[in-house]
N, C-alpha and C positions, 0 to 999 in steps of 0.2 A: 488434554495436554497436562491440565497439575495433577491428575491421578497419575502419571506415567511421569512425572518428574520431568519434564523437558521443557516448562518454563523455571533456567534457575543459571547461573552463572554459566554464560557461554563467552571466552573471550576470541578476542581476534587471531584467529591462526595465521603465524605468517607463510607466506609462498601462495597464497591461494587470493587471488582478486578479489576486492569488496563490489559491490552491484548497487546500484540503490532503485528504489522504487517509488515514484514519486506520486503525487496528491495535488492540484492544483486547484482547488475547489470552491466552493460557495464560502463568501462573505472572506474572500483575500486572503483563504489560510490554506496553505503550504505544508505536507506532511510528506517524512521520505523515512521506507525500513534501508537500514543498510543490512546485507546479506553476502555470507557466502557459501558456494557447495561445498563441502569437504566430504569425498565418497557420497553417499547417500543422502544424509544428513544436509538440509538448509536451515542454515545457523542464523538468526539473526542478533546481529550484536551491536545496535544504534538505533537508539529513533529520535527525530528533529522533527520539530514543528517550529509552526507562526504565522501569528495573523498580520495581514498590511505589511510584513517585512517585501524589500525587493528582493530579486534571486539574489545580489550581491552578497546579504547577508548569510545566507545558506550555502553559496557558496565557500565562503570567508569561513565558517564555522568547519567546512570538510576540510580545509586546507589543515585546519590545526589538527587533525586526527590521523595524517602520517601514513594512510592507506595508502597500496598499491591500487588505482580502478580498474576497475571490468567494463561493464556499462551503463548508460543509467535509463531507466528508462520512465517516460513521460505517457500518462493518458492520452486519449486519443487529441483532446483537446488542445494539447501541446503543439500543435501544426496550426494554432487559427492565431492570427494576426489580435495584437492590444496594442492600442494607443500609446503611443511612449512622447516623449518632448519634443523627439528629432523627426521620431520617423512611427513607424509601425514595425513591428515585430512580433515574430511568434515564440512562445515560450523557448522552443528547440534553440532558436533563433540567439536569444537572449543569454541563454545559458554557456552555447558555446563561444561567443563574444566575449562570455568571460572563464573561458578557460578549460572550458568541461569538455572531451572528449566521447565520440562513442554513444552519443545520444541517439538514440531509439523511442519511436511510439508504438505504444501497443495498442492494435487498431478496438474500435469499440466495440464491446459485446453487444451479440444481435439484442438478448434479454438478459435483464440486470441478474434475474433472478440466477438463470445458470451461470454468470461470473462469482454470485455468490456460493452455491453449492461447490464450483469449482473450490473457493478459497475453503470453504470448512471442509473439504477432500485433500486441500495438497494440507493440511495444516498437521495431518497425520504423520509425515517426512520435515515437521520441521521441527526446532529449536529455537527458543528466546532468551535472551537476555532481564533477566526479572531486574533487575536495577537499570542498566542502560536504557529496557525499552520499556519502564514503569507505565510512561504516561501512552505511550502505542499500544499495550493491553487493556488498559484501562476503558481505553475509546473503544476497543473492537467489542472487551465485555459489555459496553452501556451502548452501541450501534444497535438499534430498535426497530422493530416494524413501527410502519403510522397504521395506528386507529382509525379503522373508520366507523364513525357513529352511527352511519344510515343502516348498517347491517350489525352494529354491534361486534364485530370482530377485528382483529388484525389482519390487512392487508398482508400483501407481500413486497411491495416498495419500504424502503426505508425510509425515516426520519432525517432529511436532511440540514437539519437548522440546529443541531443542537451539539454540534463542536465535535462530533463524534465520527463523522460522514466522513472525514479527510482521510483518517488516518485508515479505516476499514477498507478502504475504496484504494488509497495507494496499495495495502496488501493485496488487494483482490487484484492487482497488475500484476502481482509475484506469479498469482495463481495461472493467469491466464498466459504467461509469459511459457511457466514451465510446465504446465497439468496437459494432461492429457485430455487433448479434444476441447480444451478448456472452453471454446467456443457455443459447446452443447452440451456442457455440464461432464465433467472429470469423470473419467472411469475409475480414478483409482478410490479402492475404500469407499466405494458409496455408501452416503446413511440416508437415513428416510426422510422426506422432506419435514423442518420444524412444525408444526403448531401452536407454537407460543409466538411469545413478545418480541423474542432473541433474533434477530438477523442472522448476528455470525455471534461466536463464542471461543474461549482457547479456553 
């Protein structure tokens, strides 16, 4: 993507719905791309994170950004019931309670692995915002294989404890939402499976 220039100022087009793509992840952090198509091109032009915040707060932050919504959509996990003061609810649950419309889950990949091929295949068709979505590229370039030591090599599971899991993992809902077949690894633009460090990369 930075050899082809398409991480670099993308801003919000109007007439065209924002989407977002959400993260609900290990250790209470909350990561969501906002997106939109225009023709060909998926634009991302926001990214939110945080840990231990409630939805309130993320939601409260979309409000001030003036978008037209599409949809948003939640991991699969977003369908399972948390503990709340009053009662129980599920993320879906919670979100539309407060205001959110058009909430969707995107159901879980069979293997982790082909949700991730999917995402470094659709990344070919899209766009980012290098200032708004600094800290959401950031995470995706440091998203790692774990090490395993018994064999000396890199696994194919990712790293999930080290802040970076959230924000990879919301993208890979873009992927699988919009890629083709994404279920069994995207036919568009296939590349050859990594053997390095790298999980995913833009």
């Amino acid at each position: 993507m930075r050899k082809e220039r398409r991480i670099t100022t993308v801003p919000f087009t109007p007439g065209y719905p924002v989407n977002t793509f959400w993260d609900i992840g290990n250790s209470d952090g909350t990561a969501i791309w906002f997106h939109q198509q225009v023709g060909q091109q998926h634009r991302f032009i926001h990214f939110l994170e945080g840990w231990g915040e409630p939805y309130s707060f993320f939601v409260s932050a979309m409000q001030t950004l003036g978008y037209t919504w599409g949809r948003h959509y939640l991991p699969h996990d977003g369908n399972h019931e948390r503990q709340g003061e009053n009662s129980n609810l599920t993320p879906k649950q919670m979100l539309e309670r407060l205001g959110l419309r058009n909430v969707e889950i995107v159901e879980r990949v069979a293997e982790l692995q082909h949700g991730i091929q999917a995402t470094r295949d659709m990344l070919a068709l899209a766009w980012i915002d290098a200032e708004n979505c600094k800290e959401g590229i950031d995470h995706v370039d440091n998203y790692r294989k774990k090490w395993i030591a018994s064999v000396g090599a890199f696994g194919d599971e990712p790293v999930k404890s080290d802040g970076n899991s959230e924000a990879a993992d919301a993208l890979r809902q873009w992927a699988q939402v919009y890629g083709s077949d994404a279920g069994a690894g995207s036919k568009r633009q296939r590349v050859p499976k990594r053997r390095n460090k790298s999980a995913m990369a833009v």
